[in-house]
C-alpha positions in Angstrom: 0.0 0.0 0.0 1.3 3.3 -0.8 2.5 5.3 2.4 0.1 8.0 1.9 -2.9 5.7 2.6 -3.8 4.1 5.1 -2.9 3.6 8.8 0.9 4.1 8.1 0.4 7.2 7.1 3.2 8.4 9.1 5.4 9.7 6.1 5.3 13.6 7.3 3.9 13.4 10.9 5.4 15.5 13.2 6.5 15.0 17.0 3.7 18.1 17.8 0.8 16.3 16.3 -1.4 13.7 18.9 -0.9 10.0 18.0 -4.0 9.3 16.0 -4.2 13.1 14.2 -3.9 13.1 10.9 -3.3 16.8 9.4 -1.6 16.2 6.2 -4.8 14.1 4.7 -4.5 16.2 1.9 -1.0 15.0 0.6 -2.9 11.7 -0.2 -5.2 13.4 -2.5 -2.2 15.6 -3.9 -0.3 12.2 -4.5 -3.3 10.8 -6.4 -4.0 13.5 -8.7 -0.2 13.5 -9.5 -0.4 10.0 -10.7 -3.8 10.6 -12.6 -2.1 13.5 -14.3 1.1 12.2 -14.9 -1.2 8.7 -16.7 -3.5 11.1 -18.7 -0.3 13.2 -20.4 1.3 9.8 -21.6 -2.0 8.2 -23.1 -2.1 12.0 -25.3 1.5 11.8 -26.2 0.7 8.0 -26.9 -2.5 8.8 -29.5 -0.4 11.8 -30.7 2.2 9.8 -31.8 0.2 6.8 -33.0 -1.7 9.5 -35.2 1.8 10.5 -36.3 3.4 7.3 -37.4 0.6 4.8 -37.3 -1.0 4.8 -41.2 -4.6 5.0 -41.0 -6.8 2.1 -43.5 -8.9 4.5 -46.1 -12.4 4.6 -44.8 -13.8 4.3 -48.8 -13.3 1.7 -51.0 -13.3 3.5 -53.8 -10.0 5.1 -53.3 -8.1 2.2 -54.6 -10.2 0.8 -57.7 -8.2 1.9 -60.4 -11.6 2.1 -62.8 -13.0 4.3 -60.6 -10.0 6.5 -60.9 -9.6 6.6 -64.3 -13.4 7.6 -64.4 -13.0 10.3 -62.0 -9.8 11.3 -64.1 -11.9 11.8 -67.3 -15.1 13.3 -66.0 -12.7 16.0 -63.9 -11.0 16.5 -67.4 -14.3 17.0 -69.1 -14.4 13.8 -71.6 -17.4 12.7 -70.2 -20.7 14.3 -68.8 -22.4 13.4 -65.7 -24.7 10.8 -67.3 -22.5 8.9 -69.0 -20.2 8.9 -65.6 -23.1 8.3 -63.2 -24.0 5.2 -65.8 -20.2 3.8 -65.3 -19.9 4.3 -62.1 -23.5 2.1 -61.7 -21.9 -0.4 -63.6 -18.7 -0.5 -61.7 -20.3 -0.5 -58.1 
């Protein structure tokens, strides 16, 4: 158990204090919120730096079919209208 808690609790008593008085609760709670801080900076710097260097899957498929590309390719040059690519890209899905 960690020296804070607890009946041995006796990590910053004083001679002054009564036997059973315990003034310096507080260091407890001090000691607690350290840790929860010091745990909640690590898992940010841990997303942060999966985000960073972890690659991410693409969420639509249609990223990687190269005939969907090449359609998106000719409609954004203009050598097809929007029927004809609408009726590909039916065709294709």
């Amino acid at each position: 158990m960690h020296p804070f808690y607890g009946q041995n609790s006796r990590f910053f008593s004083t001679k002054s204090q009564p036997a059973g008085a315990e003034k310096n609760w507080w260091i407890g709670l001090v000691s607690m919120v350290m840790y929860l801080l010091f745990w909640a900076a690590a898992m940010v710097m841990a997303v942060r730096i999966a985000k960073k260097y972890v690659p991410m899957p693409e969420e639509s498929g249609e990223g990687r079919d190269p005939a969907m590309s090449i359609i998106r390719e000719r409609y954004a040059r203009g050598e097809i209208d929007t029927k004809e690519f609408r009726q590909k890209k039916a065709k294709l899905s």
